[in-house]
Z-matrix of the N, CA and C atoms (Angstrom, degrees):
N
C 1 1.453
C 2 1.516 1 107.36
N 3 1.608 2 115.06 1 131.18
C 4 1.359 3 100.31 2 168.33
C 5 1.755 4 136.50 3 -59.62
N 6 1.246 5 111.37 4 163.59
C 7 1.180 6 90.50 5 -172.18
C 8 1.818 7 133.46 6 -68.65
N 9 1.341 8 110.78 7 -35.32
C 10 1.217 9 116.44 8 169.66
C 11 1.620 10 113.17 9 -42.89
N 12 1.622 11 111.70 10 -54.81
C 13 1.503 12 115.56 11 -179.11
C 14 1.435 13 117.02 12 -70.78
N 15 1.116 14 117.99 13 -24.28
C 16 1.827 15 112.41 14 162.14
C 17 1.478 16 110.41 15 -76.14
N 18 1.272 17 136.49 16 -48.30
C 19 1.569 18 129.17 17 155.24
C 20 1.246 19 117.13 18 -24.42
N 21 1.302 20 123.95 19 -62.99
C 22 1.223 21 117.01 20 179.27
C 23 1.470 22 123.00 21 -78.99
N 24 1.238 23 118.41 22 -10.20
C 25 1.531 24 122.59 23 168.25
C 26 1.667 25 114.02 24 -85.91
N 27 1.180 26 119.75 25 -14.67
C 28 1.371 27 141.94 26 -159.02
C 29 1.952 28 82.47 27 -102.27
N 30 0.821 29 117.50 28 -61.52
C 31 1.918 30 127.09 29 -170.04
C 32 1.578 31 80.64 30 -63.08
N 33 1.354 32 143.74 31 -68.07
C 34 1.362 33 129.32 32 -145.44
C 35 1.868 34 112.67 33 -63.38
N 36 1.788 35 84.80 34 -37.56
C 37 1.614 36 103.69 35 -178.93
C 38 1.725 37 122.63 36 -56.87
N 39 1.318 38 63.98 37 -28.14
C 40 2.203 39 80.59 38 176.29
C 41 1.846 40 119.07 39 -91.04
N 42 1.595 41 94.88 40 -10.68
C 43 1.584 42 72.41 41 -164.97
C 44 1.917 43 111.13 42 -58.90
N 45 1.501 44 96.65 43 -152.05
C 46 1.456 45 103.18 44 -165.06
C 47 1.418 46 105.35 45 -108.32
N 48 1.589 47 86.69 46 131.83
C 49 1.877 48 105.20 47 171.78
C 50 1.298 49 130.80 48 -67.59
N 51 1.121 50 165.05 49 38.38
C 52 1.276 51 158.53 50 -128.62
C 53 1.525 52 108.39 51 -71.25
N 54 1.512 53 123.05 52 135.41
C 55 1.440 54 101.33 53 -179.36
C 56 2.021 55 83.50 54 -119.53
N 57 1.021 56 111.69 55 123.79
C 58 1.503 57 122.93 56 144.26
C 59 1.491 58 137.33 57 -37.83
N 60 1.167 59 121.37 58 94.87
C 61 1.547 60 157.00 59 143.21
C 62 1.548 61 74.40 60 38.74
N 63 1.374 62 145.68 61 136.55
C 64 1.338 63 144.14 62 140.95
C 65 1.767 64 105.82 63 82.74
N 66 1.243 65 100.62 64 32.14
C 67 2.115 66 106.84 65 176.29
C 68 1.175 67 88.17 66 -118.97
N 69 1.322 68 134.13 67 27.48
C 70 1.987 69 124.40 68 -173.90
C 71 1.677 70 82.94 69 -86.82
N 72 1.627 71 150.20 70 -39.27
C 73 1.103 72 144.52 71 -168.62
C 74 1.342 73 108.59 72 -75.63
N 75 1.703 74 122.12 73 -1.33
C 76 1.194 75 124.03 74 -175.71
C 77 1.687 76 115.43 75 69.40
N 78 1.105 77 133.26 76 4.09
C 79 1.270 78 148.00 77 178.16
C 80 1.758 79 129.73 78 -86.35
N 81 1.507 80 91.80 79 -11.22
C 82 1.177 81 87.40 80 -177.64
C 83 1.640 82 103.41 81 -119.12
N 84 1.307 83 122.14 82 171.57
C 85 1.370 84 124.64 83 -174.32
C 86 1.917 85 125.97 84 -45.89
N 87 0.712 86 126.16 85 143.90
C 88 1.462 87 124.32 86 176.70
C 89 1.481 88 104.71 87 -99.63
N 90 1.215 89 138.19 88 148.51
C 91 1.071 90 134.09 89 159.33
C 92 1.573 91 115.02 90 -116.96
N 93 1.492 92 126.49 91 136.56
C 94 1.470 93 128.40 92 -168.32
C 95 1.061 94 80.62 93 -155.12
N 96 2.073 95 104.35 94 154.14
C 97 1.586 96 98.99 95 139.33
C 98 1.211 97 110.70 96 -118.62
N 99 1.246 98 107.88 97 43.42
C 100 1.661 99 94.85 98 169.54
C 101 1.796 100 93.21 99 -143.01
N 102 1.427 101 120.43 100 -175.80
C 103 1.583 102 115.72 101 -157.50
C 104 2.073 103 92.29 102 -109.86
N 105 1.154 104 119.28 103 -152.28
C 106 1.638 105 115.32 104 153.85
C 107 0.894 106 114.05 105 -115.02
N 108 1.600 107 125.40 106 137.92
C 109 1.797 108 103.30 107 176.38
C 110 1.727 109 92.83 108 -108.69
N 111 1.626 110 97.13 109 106.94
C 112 1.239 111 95.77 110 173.80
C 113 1.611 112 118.00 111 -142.43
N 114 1.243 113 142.07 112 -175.63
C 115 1.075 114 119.45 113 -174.82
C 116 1.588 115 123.09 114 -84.92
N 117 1.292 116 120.12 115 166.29
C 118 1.476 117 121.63 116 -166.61
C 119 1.917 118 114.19 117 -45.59
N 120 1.207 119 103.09 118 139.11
C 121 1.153 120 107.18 119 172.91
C 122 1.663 121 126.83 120 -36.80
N 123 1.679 122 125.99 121 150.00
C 124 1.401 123 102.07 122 176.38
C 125 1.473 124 87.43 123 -85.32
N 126 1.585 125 112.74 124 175.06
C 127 1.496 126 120.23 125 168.01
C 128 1.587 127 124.49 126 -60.60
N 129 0.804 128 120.05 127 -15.66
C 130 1.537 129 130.53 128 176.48
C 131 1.638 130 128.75 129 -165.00
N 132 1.500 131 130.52 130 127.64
C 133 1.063 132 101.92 131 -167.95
C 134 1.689 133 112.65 132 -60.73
N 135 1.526 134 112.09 133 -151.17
C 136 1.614 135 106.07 134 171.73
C 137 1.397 136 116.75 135 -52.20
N 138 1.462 137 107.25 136 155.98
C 139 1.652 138 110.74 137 177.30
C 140 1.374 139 117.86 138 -45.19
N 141 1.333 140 132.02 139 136.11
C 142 1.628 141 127.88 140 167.32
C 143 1.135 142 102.55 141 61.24
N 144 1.588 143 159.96 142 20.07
C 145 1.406 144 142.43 143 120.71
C 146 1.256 145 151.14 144 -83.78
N 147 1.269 146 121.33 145 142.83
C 148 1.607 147 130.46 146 -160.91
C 149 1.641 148 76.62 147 -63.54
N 150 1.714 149 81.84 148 -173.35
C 151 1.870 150 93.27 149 176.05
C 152 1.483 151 93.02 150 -84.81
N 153 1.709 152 86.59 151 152.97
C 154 1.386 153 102.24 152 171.50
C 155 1.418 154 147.45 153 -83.59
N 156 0.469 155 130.43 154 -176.93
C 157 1.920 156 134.69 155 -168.16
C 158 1.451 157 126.84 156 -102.47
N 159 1.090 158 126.36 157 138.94
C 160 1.664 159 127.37 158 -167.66
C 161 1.180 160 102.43 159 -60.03
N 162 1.474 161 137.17 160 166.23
C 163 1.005 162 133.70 161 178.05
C 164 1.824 163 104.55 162 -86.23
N 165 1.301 164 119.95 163 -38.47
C 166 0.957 165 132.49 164 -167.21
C 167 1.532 166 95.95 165 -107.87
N 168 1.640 167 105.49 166 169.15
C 169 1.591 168 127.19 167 -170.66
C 170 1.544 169 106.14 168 -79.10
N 171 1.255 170 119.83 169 128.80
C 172 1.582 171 107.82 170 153.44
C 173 1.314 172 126.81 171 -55.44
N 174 1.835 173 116.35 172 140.99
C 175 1.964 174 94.50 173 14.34
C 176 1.485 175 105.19 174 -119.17
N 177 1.356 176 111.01 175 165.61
C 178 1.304 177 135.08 176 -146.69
C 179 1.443 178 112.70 177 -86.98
N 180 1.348 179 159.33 178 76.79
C 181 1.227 180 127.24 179 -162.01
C 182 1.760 181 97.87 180 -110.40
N 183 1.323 182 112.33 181 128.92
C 184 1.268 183 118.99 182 179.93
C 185 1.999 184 121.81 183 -75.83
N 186 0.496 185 108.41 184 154.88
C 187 1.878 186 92.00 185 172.79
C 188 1.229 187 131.87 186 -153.19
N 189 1.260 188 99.47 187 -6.82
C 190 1.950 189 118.77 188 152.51
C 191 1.463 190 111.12 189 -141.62
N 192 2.039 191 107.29 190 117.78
C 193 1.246 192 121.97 191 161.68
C 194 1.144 193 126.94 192 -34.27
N 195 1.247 194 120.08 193 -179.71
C 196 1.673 195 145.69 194 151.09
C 197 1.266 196 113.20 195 -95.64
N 198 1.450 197 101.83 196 102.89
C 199 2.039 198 118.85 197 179.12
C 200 0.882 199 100.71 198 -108.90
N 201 1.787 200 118.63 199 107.13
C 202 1.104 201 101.03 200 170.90
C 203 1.433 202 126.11 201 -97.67
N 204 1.399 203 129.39 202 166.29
C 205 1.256 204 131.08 203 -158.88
C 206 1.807 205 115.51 204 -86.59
N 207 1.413 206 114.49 205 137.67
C 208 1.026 207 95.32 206 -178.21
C 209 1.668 208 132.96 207 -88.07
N 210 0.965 209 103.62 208 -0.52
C 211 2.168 210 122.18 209 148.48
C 212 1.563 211 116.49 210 -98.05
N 213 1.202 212 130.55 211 177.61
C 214 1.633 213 124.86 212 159.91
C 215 1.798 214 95.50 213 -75.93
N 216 1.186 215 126.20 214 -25.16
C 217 1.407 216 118.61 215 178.66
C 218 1.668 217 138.10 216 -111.73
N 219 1.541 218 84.15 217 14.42
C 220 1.588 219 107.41 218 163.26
C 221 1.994 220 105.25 219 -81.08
N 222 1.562 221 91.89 220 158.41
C 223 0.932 222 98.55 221 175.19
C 224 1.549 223 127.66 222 -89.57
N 225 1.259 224 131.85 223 151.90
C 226 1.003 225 132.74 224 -132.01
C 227 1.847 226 120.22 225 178.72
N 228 0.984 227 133.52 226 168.43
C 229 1.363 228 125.50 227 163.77
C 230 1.534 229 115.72 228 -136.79
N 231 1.199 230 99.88 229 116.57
C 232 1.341 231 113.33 230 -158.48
C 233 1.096 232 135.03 231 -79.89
N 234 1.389 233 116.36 232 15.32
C 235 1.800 234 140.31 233 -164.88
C 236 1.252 235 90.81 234 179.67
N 237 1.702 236 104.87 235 -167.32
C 238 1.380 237 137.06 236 165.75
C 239 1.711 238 134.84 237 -127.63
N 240 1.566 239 86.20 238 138.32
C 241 1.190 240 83.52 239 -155.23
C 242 1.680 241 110.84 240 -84.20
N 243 1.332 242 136.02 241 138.51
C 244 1.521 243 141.13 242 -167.22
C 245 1.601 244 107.50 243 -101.82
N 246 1.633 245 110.21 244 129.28
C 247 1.424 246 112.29 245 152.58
C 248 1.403 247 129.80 246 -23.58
N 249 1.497 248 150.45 247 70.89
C 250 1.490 249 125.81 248 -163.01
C 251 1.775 250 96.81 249 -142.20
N 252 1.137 251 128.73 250 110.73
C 253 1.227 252 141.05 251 125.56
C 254 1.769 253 115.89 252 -2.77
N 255 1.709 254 129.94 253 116.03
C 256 1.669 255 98.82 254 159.54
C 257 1.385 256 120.71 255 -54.58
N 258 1.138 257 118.21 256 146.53
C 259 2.273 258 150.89 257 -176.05
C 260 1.359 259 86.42 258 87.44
N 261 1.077 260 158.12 259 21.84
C 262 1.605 261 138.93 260 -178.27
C 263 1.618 262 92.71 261 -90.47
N 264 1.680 263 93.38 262 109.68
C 265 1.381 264 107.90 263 172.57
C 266 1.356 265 118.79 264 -41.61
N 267 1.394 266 118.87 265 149.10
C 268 1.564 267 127.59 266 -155.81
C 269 1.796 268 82.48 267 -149.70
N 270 1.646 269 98.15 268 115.98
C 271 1.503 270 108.34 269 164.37
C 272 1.791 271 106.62 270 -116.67
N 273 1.798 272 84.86 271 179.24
C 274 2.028 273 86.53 272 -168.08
C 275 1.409 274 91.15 273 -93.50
N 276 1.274 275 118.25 274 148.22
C 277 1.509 276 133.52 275 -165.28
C 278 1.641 277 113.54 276 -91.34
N 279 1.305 278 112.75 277 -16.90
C 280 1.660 279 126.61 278 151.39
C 281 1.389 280 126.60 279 179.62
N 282 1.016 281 136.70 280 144.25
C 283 1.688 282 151.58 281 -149.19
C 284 1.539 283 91.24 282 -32.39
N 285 1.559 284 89.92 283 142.49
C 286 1.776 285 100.90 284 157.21
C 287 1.335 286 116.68 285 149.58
N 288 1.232 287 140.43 286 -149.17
C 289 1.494 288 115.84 287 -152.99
C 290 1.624 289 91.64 288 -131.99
N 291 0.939 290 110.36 289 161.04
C 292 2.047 291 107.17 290 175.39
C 293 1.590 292 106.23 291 -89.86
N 294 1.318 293 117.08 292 123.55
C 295 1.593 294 118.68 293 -173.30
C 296 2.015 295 98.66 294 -112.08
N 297 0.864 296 101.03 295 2.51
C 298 1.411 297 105.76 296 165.71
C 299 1.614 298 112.80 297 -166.82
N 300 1.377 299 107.25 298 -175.10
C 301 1.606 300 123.94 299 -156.99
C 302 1.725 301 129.22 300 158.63
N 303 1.496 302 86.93 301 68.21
C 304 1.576 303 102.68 302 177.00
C 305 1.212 304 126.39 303 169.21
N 306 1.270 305 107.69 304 -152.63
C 307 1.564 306 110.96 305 -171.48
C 308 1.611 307 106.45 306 -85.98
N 309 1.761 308 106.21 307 140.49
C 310 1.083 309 135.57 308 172.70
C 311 1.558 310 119.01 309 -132.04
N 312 1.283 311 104.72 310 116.94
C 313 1.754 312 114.89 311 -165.94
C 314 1.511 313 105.30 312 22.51
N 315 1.169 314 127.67 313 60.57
C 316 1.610 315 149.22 314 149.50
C 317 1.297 316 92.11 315 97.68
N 318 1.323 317 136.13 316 32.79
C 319 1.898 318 114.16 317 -170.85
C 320 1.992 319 74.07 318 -141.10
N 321 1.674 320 96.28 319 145.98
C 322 1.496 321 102.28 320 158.88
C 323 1.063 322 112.53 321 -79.46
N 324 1.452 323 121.25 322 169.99
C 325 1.443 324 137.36 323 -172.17
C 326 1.567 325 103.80 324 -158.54
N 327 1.635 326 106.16 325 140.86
C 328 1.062 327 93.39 326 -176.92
C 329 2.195 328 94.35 327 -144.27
N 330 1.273 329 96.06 328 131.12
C 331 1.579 330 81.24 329 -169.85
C 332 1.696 331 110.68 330 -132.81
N 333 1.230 332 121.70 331 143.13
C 334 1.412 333 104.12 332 175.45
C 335 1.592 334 109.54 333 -135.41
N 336 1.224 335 91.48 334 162.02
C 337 1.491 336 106.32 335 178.97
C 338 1.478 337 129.83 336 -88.05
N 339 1.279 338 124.11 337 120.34
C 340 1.670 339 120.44 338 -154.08
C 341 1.443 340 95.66 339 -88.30
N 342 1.356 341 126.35 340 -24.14
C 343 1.107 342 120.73 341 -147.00
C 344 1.411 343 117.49 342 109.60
N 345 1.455 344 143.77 343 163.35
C 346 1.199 345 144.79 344 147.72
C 347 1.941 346 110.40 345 83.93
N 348 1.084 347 86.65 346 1.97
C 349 1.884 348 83.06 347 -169.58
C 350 1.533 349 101.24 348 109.84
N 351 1.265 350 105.97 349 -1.33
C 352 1.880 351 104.40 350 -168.95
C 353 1.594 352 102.82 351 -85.87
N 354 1.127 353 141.03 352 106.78
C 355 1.141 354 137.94 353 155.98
C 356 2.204 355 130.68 354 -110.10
N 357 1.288 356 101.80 355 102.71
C 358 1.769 357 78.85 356 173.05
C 359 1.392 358 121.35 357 -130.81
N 360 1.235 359 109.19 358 159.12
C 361 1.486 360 116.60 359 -155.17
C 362 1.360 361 94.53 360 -132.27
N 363 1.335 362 128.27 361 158.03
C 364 1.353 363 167.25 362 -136.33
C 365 1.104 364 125.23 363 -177.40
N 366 1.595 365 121.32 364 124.40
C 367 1.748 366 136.81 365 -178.41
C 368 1.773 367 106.35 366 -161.13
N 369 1.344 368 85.44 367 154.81
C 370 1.222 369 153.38 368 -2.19
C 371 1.515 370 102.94 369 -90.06
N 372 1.578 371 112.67 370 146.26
C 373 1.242 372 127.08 371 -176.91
C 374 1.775 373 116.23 372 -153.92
N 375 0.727 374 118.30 373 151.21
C 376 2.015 375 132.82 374 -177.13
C 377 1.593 376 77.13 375 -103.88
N 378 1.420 377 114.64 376 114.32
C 379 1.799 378 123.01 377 -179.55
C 380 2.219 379 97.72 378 -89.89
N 381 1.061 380 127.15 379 112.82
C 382 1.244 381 115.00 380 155.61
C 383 0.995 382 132.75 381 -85.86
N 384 1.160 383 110.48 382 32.41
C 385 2.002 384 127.98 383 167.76
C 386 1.031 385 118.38 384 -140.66
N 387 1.644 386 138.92 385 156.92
C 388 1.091 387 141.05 386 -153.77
C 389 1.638 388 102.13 387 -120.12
N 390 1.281 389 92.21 388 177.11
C 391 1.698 390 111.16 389 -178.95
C 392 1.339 391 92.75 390 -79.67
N 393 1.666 392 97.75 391 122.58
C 394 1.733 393 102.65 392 -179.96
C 395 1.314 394 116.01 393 116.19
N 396 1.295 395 113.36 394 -31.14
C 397 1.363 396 120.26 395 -179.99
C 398 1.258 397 122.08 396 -89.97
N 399 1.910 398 100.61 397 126.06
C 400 1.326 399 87.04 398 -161.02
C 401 1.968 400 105.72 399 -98.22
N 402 0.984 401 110.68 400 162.02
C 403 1.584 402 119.35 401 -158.25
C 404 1.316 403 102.88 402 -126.31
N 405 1.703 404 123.48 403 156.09
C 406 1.495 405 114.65 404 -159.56
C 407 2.248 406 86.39 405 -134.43
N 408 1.297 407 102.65 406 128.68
C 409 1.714 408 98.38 407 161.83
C 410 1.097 409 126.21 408 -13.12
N 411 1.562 410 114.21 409 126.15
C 412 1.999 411 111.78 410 -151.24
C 413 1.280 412 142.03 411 28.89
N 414 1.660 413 115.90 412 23.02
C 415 1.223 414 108.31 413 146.46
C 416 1.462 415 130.04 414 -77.72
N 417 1.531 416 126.25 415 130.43
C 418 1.190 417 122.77 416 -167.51
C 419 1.816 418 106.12 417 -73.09
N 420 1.874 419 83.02 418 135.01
C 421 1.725 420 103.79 419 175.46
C 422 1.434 421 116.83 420 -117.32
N 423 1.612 422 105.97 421 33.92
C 424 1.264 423 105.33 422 -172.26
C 425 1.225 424 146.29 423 172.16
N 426 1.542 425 143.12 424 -142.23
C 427 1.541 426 142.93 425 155.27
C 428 1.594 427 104.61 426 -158.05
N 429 1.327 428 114.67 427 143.48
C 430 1.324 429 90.81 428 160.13
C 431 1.603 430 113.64 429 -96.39
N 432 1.440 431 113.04 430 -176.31
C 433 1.309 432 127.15 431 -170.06
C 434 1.717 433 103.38 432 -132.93
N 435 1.256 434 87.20 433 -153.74
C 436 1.593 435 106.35 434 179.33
C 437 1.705 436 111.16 435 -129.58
N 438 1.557 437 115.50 436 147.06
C 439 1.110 438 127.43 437 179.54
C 440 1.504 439 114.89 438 137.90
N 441 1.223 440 115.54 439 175.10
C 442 1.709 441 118.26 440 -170.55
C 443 1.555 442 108.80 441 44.34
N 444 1.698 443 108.75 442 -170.78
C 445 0.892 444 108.69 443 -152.25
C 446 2.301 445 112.30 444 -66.00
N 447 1.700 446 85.85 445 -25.81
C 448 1.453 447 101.80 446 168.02
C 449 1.467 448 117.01 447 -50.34
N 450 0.995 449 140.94 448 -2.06
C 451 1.536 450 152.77 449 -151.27
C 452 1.963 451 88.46 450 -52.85
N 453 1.346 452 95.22 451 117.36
C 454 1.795 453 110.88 452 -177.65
C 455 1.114 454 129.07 453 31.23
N 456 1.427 455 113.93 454 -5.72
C 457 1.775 456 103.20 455 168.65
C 458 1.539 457 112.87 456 -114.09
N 459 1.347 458 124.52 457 17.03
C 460 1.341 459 134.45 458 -179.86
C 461 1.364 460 140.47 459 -140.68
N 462 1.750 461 151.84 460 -150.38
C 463 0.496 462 155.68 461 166.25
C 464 1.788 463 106.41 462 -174.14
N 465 1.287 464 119.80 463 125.85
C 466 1.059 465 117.77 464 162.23
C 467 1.479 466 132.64 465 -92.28
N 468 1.041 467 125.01 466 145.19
C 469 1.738 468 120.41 467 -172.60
C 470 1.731 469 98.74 468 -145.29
N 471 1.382 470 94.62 469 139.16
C 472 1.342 471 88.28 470 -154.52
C 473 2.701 472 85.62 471 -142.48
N 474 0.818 473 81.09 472 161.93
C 475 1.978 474 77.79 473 -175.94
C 476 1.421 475 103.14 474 -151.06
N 477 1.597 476 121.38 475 100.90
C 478 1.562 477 122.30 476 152.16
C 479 1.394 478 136.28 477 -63.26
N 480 0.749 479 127.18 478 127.50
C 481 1.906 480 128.96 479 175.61
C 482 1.567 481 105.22 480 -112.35
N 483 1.524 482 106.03 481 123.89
C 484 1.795 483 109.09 482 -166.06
C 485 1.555 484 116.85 483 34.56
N 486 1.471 485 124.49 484 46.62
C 487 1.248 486 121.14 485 -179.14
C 488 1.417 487 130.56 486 85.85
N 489 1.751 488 107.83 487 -19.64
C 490 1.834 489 114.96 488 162.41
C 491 0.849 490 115.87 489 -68.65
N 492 1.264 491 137.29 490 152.84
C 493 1.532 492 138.63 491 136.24
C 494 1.437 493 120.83 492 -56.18
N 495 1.316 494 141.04 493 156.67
C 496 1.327 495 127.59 494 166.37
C 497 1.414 496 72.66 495 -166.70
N 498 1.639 497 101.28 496 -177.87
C 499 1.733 498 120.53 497 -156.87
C 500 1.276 499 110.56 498 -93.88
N 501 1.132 500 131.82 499 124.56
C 502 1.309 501 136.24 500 -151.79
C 503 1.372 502 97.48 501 -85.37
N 504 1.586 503 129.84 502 -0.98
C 505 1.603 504 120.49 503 -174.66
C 506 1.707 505 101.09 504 -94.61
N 507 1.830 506 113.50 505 27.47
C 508 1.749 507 118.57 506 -168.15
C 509 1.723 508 97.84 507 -108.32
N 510 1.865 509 96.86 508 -21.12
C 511 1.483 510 99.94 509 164.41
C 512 1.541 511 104.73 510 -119.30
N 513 1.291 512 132.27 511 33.34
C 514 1.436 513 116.75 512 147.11
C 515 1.543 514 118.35 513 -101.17
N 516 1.052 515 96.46 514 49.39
C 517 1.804 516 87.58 515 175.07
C 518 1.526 517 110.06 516 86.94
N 519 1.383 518 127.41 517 20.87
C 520 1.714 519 131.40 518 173.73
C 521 1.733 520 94.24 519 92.22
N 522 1.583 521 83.61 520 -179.47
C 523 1.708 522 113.29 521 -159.73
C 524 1.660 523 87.09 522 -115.28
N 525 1.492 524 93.55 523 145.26
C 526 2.035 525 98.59 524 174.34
C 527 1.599 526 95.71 525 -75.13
N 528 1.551 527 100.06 526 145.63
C 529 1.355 528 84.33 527 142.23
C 530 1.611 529 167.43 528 -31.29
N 531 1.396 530 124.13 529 115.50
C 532 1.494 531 120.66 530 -154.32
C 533 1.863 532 98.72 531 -65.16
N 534 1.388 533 128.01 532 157.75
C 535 1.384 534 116.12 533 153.91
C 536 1.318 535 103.55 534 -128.84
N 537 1.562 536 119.88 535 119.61
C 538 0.877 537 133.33 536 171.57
C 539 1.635 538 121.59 537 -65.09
N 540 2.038 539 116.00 538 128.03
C 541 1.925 540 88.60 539 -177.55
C 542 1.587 541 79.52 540 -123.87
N 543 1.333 542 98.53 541 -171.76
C 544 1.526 543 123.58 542 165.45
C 545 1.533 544 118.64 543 -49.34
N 546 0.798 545 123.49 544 156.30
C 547 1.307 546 135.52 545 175.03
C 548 1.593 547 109.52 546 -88.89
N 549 1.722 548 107.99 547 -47.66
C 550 1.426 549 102.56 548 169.91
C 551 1.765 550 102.18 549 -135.62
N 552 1.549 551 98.16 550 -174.62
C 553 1.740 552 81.12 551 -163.85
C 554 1.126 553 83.88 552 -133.33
């Protein structure tokens, strides 16, 4: 793609998500104007759960997508990144046990396991639960902090299925609609 037309497809891909006052259950509408380009849905979220829950409190504004990469070792961004202030409470996004809790190349991390191959993790964060503990949809697991590329204006949240990444907005309650434009005008 030339460069001007990937700039501007790259700017549309990024704009901002807004999630609406009471969409933390994932139930209520998303608004985007742009779609995710991320990889195919898994078949179901984790075993036996509704959709899941923001990590953070409404309302939600997102501000870096899920790009996904076109190798497992291309570059890429592997979640999304969240509006968050450091102490901006950080809850678990749906039932399951904490399979980690700490520091990662100087940034906390805190990740849990849904079950099923479902695992997602979140940084930077101060985790107030331990490895082992199991945690129930919006109970708080936390604060965020500072570090990585999120350094004080963010939070990243990121969700594996059997070890992929894919876009964690496939378990928040669906993807907005894509809008397709021209290529040239």
């Amino acid at each position: 793609m030339p460069p001007l037309p990937r700039a501007l497809a790259l700017l549309l891909v990024s704009s901002l998500l807004v999630v609406a006052p009471g969409a933390a259950t994932g139930s209520a509408a998303v608004r985007s104007s742009a779609g995710d380009p991320s990889s195919s849905p898994p078949s179901s979220p984790a075993p036996g759960t509704a959709p899941w829950e923001w990590p953070l409190e409404p309302p939600v504004r997102m501000i870096a997508p899920f790009l996904a990469p076109p190798t497992p070792y291309a570059a890429g961004h592997r979640g999304i990144d969240l509006a968050a202030v450091p102490g901006t409470g950080v809850r678990a996004a749906a039932d399951g046990v904490v399979a980690f809790a700490g520091p990662v190349a100087g940034r906390g991390v805190l990740s849990i396991d849904h079950g099923g191959g479902v695992v997602s993790a979140i940084e930077p964060v101060e985790a107030s639960v331990a490895v082992g503990d199991r945690v129930a949809a919006g109970q708080a697991v936390g604060v965020t902090t500072t570090g990585g590329h999120c350094d004080a204006v963010c939070v990243h949240f990121g969700v594996r299925v059997h070890g992929e990444y894919v876009s964690p907005l496939w378990f928040l309650g669906g993807l907005p609609r894509a809008v397709l434009l021209p290529l040239s005008g």
